[in-house]
C-alpha positions as CSV (number, residue, x, y, z in Angstrom):
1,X,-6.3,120.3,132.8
2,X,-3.0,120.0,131.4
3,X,-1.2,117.0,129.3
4,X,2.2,116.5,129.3
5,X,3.9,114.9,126.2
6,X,4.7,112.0,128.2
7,X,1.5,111.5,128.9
8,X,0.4,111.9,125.5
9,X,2.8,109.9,124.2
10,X,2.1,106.6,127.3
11,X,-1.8,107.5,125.6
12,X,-0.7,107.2,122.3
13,X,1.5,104.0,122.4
14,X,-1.2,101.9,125.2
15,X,-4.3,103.1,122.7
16,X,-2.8,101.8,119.5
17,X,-1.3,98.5,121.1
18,X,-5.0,98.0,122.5
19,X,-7.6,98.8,119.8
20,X,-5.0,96.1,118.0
21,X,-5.2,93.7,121.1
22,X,-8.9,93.6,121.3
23,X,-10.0,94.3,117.6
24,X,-8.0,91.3,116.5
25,X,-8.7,88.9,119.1
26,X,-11.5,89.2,121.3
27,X,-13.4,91.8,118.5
28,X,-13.1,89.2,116.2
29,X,-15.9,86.5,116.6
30,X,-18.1,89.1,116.6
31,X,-17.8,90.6,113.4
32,X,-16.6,87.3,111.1
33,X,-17.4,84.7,113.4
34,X,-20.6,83.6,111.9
35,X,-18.0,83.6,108.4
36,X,-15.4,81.2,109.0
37,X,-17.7,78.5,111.3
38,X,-18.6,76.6,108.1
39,X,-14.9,76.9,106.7
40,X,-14.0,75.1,109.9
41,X,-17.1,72.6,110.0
42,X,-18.2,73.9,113.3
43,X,-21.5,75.1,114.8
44,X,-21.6,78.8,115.7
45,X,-22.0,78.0,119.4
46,X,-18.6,76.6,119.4
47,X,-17.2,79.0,117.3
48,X,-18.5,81.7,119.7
49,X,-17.1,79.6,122.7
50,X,-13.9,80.6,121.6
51,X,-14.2,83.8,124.0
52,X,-15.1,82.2,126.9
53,X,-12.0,80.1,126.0
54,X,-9.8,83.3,126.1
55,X,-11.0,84.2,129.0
56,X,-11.0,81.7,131.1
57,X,-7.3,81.2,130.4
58,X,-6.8,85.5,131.3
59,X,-8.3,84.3,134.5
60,X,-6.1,81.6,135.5
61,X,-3.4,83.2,134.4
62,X,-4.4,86.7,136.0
63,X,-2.1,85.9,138.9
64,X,0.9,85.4,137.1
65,X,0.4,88.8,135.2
66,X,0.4,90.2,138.6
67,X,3.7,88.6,139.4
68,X,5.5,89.3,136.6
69,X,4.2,93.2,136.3
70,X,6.0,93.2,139.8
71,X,9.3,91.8,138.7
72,X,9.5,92.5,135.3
73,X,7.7,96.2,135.0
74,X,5.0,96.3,132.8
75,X,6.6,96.9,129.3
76,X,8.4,93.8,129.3
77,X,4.7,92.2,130.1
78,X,2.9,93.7,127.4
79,X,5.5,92.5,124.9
80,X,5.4,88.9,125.9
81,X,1.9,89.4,125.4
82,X,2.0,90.7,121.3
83,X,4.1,87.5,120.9
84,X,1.4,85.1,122.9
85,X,-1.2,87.2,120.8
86,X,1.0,87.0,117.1
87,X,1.3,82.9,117.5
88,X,-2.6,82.9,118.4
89,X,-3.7,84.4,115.3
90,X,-1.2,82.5,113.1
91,X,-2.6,78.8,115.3
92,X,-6.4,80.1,114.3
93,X,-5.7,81.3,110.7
94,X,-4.5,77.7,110.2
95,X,-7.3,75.8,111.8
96,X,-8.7,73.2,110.8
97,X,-11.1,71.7,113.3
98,X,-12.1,72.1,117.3
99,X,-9.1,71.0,118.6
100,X,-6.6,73.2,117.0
101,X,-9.4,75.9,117.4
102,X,-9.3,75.8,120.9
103,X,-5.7,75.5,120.9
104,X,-5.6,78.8,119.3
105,X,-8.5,80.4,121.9
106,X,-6.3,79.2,124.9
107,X,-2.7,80.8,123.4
108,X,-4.8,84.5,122.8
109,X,-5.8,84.1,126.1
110,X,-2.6,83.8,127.4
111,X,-1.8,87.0,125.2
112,X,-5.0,88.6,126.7
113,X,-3.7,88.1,130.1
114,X,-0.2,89.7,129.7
115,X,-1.3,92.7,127.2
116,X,-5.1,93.4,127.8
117,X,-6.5,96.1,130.4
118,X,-4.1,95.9,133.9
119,X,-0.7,95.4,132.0
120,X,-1.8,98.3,130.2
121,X,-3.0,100.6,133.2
122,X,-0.3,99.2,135.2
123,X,2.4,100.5,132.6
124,X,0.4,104.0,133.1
125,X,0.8,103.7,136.7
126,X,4.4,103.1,136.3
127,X,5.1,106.5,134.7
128,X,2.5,108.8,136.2
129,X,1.6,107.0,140.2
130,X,-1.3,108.5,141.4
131,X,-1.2,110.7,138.6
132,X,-2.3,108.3,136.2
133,X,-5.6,108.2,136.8
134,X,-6.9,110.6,133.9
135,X,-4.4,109.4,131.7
136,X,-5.9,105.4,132.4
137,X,-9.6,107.4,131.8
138,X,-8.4,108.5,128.2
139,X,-7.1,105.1,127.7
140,X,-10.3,103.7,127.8
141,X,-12.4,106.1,126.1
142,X,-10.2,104.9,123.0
143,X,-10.6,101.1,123.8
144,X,-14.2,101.8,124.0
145,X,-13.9,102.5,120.2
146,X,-12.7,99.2,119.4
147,X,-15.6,97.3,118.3
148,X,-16.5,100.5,116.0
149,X,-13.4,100.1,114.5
150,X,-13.0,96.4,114.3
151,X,-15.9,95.2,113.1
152,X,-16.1,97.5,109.7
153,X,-12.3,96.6,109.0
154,X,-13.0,93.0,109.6
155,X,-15.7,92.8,107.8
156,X,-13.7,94.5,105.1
157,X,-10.6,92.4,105.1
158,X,-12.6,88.9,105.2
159,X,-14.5,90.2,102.0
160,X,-11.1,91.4,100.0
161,X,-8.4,88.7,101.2
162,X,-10.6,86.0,103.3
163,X,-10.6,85.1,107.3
164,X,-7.4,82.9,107.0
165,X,-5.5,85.6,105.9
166,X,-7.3,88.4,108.0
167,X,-5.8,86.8,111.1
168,X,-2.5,86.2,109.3
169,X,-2.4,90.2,109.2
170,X,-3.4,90.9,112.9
171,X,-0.3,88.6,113.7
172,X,2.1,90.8,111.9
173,X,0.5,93.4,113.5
174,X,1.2,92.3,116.5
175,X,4.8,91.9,116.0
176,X,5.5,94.9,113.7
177,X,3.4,97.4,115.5
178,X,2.5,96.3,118.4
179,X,6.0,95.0,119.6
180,X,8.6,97.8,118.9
181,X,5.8,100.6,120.4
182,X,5.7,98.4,123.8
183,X,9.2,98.1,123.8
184,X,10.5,101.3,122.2
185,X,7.6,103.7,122.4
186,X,6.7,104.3,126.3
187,X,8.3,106.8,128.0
188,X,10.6,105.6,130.9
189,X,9.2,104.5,133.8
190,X,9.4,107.0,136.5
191,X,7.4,106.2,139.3
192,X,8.8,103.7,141.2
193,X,12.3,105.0,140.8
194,X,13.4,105.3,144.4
195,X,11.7,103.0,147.2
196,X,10.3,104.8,150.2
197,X,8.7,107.3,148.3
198,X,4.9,108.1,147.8
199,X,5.1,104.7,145.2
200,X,5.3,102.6,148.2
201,X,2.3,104.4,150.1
202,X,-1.4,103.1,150.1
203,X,-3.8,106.3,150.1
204,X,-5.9,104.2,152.5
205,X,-4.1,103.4,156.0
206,X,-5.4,99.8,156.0
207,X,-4.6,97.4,158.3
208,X,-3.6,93.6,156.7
209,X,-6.5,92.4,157.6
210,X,-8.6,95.4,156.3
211,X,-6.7,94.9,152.9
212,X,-7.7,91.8,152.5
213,X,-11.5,92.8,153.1
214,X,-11.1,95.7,150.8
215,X,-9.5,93.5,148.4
216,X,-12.7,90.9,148.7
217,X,-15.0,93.8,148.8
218,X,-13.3,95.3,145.3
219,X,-13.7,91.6,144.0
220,X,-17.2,91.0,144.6
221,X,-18.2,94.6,143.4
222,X,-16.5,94.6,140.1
223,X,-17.0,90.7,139.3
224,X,-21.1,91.2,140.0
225,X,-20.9,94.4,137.6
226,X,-19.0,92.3,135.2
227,X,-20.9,89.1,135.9
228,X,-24.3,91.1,134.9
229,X,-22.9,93.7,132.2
230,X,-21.5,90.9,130.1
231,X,-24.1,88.8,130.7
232,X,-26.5,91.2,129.2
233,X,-24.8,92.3,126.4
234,X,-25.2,89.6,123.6
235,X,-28.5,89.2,125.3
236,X,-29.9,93.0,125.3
237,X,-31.9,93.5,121.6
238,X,-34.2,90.2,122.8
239,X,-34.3,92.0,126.1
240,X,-36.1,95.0,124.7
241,X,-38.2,92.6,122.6
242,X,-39.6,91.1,125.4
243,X,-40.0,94.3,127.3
244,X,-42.0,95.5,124.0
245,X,-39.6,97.1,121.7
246,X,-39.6,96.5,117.9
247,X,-37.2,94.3,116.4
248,X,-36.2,97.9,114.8
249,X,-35.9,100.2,117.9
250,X,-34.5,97.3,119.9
251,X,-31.4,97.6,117.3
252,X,-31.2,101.5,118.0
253,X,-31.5,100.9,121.4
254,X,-29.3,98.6,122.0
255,X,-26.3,100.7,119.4
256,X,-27.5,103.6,121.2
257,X,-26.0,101.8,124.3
258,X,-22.6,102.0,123.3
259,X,-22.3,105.3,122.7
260,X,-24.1,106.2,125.9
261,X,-21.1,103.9,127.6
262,X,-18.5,105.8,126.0
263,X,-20.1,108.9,126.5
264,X,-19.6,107.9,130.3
265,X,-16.2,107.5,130.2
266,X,-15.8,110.9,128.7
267,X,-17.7,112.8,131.3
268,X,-15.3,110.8,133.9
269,X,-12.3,112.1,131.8
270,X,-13.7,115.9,132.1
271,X,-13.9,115.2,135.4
272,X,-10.1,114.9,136.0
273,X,-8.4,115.2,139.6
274,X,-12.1,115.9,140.7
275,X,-13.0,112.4,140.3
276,X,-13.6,109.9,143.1
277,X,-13.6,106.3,142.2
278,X,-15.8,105.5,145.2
279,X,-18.4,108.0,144.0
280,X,-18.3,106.6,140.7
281,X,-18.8,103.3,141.4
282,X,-21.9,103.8,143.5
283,X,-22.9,106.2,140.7
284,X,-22.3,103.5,138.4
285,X,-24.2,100.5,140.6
286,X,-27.3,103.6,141.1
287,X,-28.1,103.8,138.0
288,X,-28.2,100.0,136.8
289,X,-30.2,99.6,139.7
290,X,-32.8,102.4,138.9
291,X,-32.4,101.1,134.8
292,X,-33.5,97.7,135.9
293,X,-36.5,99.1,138.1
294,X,-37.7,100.7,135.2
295,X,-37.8,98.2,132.7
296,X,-39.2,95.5,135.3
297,X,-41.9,97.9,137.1
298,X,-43.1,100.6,135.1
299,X,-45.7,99.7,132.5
300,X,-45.0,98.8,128.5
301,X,-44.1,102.5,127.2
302,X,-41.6,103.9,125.0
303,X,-40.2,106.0,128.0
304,X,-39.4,102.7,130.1
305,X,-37.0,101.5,127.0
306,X,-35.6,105.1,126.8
307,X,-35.5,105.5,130.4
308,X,-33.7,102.1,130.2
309,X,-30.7,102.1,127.7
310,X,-30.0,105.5,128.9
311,X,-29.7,104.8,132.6
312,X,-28.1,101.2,132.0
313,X,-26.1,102.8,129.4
314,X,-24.6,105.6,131.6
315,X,-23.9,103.4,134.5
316,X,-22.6,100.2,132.4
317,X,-20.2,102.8,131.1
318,X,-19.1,104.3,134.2
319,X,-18.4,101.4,135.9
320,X,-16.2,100.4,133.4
321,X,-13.9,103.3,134.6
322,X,-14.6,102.7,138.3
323,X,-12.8,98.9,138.0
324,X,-9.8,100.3,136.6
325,X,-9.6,102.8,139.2
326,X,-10.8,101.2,142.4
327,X,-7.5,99.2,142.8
328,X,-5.3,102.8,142.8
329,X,-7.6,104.5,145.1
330,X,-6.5,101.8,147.9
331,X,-3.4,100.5,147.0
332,X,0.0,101.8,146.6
333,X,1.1,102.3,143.1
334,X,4.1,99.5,143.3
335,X,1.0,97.2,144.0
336,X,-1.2,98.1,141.5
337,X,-0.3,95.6,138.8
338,X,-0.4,93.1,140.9
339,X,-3.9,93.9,142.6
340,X,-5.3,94.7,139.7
341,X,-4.4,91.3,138.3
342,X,-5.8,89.2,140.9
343,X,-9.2,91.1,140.6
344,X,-8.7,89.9,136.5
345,X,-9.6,86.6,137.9
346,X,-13.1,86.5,139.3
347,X,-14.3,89.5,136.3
348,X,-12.8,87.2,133.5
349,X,-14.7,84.3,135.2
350,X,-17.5,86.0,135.6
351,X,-17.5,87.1,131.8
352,X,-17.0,83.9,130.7
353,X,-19.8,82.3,132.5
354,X,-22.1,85.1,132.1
355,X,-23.5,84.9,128.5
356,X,-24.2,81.4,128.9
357,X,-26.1,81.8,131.8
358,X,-28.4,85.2,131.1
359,X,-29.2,84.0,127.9
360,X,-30.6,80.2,129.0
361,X,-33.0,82.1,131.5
362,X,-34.1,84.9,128.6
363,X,-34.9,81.8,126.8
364,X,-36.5,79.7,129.8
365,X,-38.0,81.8,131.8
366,X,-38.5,85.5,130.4
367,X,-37.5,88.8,130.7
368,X,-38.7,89.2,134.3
369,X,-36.5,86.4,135.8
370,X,-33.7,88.1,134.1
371,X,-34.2,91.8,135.7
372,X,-35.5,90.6,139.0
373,X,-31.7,88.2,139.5
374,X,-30.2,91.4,137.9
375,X,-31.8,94.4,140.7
376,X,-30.6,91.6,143.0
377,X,-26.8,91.3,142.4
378,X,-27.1,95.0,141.7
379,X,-27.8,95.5,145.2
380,X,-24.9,93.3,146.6
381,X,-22.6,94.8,144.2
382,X,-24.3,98.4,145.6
383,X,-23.7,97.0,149.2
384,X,-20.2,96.1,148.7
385,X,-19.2,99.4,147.7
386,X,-20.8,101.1,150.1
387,X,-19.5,98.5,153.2
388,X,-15.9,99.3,151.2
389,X,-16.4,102.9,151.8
390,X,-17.6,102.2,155.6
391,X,-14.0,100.6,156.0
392,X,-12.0,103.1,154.3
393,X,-13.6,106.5,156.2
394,X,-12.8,104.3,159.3
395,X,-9.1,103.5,158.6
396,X,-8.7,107.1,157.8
397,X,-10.3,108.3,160.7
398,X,-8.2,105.7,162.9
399,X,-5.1,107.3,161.3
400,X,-5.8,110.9,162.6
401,X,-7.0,109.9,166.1
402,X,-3.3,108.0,166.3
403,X,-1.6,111.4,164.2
404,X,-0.4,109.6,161.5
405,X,0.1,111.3,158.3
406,X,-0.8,109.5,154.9
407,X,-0.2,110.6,151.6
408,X,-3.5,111.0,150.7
409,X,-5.2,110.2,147.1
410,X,-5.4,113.3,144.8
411,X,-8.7,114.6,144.9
């Protein structure tokens, strides 16, 4: 599996411009979050709202990402992005109360939106096509080290120089690091060079309409995954309590859970051209399903809670690669960006939302409620993949009853 320095270097430039994107933003309330609430007089609930605040603005503005990847390519994006993210961070380090906190949440959302996750794998796409996929796969096995990162350096800045200034630091960051690698760094864009070439060709012979289904199918898949993923995540250590785990092993667990996730991604990575995004994600939707059966059906035991985090740990994980992927296994790679930031809208949503919601029915209604709703999206999420690959293995076999010829998706 070879790796060509301008691959390493798109890598290189993408993973440092993200760890800094997420661990000083979105990585953030997590680690010090609890620190600077009483500095600013709020309750931690607000203070934690700040998220769901970023990204509900990356939602609304998901469509506008897609536009502008499409007309301005997606290194210009990203660095519009450092500057939305640089004047965030310098708004919250100077904070002073909820208004001008939110103010601050709804600017790094706008930075969120124009340098998190698509610009990012859209500016791989740009250089490699179809040949990005394994590239965008070692892209996120470094994101997925962002909250191991973050949170010790965090936690290590706010106790040396204080949160004010902590933030005052990501924002020159952003502009000093961030800013020349996005617009000096990547390699030239290669891809889309000439039009009529294999940029310009779906894998997938759809018709408009069956586009458009796909595209709803993609939508509902990933947001559900999303919608239940996030939902659980602040949520899981009171999840394992309540399905008989220590306090203790419910911690393990529940750390144990990232790594699994990551481990996921890297087993995709080995996996290379071999990879199929539509076996992944009904890989991925299996083995939430069969983690949720297990912790809701089998009896108290400390193989459920292994069984558990290691199913749900695997899957969460590879699912994380499948949304990236999905859009490039039906779309042509001139419409990736754009795809791929429409189906931003619904997952950031669906983040946003989800937290709330799981945790008001742990705390009303149990643990049962929780992972009886959570087999059932599951299953639609399981069923929207499976209907999507019902459509595709029909538009491809349309296309060789009619002779056509397709450039087809590298295996």
């Amino acid at each position: 599996m070879s790796f060509s320095l301008s691959s390493f270097r798109t890598v290189s430039v993408l993973a440092v411009g993200q760890l800094l994107g997420w661990g000083t933003t979105f990585e953030a309330v997590g680690a010090i979050g609890r620190k600077l609430a009483p500095d600013l007089g709020l309750p931690n609930e607000i203070v934690f709202a700040g998220l769901s605040v970023m990204m509900v603005t990356s939602a609304l503005a998901s469509p506008l990402t897609g536009r502008m990847l499409d007309r301005m390519g997606a290194s210009r994006v990203l660095s519009i992005g450092t500057l939305f993210f640089a004047l965030g961070l310098c708004v919250l380090a100077s904070a002073q109360g909820v208004i001008s906190y939110v103010v601050a949440w709804t600017i790094l959302g706008l930075g969120g939106a124009f340098c998190l996750n698509a610009p990012a794998f859209t500016a791989v796409v740009e250089r490699e096509g179809y040949e990005g996929k394994r590239t965008i796969t070692i892209l996120m096995l470094f994101t997925g080290l962002s909250p191991s990162i973050a949170w010790p350096l965090l936690n290590l800045s706010h106790d040396m120089i204080g949160w004010r200034t902590t933030f005052l630091c990501g924002a020159a960051l952003q502009i000093f690091v961030c800013l020349p690698l996005y617009l000096f760094g990547l390699p030239k864009a290669t891809a889309f060079t000439r039009s009529g070439t294999s940029a310009d060709i779906a894998p997938v012979p759809l018709t408009p309409a069956g586009k458009k289904l796909a595209f709803v199918l993609v939508a509902m898949a990933t947001a559900i995954a999303s919608f239940v993923t996030f939902g659980l995540s602040p949520s899981l250590q009171e999840v394992l309590r309540q399905s008989g785990a220590t306090p203790e092993l419910a911690l393990q667990l529940a750390a144990a859970r990232g790594v699994l996730g990551i481990s996921a991604r890297g087993f995709d990575m080995a996996l290379g051209k071999r990879g199929n995004p539509f076996l992944t994600s009904v890989t991925g939707m299996s083995l939430m399903i069969a983690s949720f059966a297990c912790l809701f059906f089998l009896p108290p035991s400390g193989f459920k809670l292994y069984a558990f985090i290691t199913l749900y740990g695997f899957g969460a994980g590879i699912l994380v690669v499948a949304r990236a992927l999905l859009p490039l296994a039906l779309f042509s790679p001139r419409e990736y960006g754009r795809q791929a930031s429409r189906l931003m809208l619904p997952q950031n949503i669906a983040n946003a939302a989800a937290p709330i919601l799981f945790t008001a029915l742990l705390d009303r209604t149990g643990v049962g409620i929780v992972l009886a709703i959570s087999i059932a999206l599951a299953f639609i999420a399981f069923a929207s993949i499976i209907t999507l690959i019902s459509l595709v293995r029909k538009a491809r076999a349309e296309e060789r009853r009619a002779g056509n010829t397709a450039i087809p998706l590298p295996p």
